[in-house]
N, C-alpha and C positions, 0 to 999 in steps of 0.2 A: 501622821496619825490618820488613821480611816474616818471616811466620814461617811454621812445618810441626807439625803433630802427631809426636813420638817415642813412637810406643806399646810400645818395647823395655827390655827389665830388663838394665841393661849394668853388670854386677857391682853395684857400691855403690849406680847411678845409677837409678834407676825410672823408668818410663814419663814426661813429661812433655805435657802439653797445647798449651803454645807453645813452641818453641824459635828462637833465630835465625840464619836463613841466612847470615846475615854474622858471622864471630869477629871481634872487632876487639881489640888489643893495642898500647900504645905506649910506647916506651920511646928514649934521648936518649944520646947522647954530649957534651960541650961543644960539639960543632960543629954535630952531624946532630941530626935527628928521624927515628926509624923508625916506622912504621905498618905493623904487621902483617897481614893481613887473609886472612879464607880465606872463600871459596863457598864456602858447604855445599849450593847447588842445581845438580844436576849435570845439571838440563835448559836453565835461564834467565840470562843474564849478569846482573850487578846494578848500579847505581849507587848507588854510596857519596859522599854530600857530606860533607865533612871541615872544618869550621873552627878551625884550629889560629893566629890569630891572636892569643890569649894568652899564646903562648906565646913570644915576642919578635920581634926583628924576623929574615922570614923571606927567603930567595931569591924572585925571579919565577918559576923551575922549579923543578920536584920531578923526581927521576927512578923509574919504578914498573918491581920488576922482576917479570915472574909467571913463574910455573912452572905448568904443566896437563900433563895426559895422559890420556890414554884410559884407561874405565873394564873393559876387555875384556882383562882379565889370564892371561897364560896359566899357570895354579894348578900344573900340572905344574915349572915351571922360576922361576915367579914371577918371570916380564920383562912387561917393558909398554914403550907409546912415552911419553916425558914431553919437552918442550919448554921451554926457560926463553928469554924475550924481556923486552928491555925499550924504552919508552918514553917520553920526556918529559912531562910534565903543565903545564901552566900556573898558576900559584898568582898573585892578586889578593889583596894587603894579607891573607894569611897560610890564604885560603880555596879550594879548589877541589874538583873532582869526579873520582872514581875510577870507571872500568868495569872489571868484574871478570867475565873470562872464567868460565863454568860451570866447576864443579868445582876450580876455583885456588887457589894460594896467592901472594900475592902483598906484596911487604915495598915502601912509598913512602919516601924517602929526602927530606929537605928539610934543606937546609943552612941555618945560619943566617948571618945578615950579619956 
C-alpha cells in the first residue's frame, strides 16, 4: 500500500512517517459485504486488490459507489462540486480490483449467494 509522510500535530495525533493512502474498512449485513475505502491522494487514482473469498460464497459482481469532488472550496459559503457514480466490478471466486478516483470516497457492495 503507498504511503506519504504526515508531519502535522492534529490534536492527540503526531506527526507520522508512513501513513496510508488508502483507509480501508469492512463491515457485513447477512446479505452484503461493505468495503469502505477512501483516497487520501488527492493527485493519483489508486488500485485496491481486494480478496474477500473467505468470506463465503460471493456474487460475480460487486457494485462500487464513489463520491469525489473538487478540492477548491469556496471558504466564504463552504459549497464545493461533489459527484456520486457508481459502477459494476467483476469479482472472480470472491477476488477483484478496485480504482479509486483521487480524493474519493468510495463504499463496494458484494452480495452474497
Amino acid at each position: 500500500n503507498p504511503t506519504y509522510e504526515q508531519p502535522y500535530q492534529n490534536g492527540w495525533s503526531g506527526p507520522k512517517k508512513k501513513v496510508a493512502y488508502a483507509d480501508v474498512l469492512a463491515s457485513c449485513s447477512d446479505e452484503t459485504i461493505f468495503i469502505h475505502v477512501i483516497n487520501r491522494n488527492f493527485k493519483k487514482k489508486l488500485i485496491v486488490d481486494v480478496d474477500a473469498a473467505t468470506l463465503g460464497d460471493l456474487r460475480d459482481t460487486a457494485l462500487q459507489h464513489s463520491l469525489e469532488g473538487e478540492m477548491n472550496h469556496d471558504y466564504r459559503t463552504f459549497t464545493s462540486t461533489c459527484a456520486i457514480s457508481e459502477k459494476p466490478i467483476a469479482v472472480n471466486g470472491g477476488r477483484f480490483s478496485v480504482e479509486l478516483i483521487p480524493g474519493s470516497v468510495s463504499i463496494i457492495e458484494i452480495q452474497r449467494k
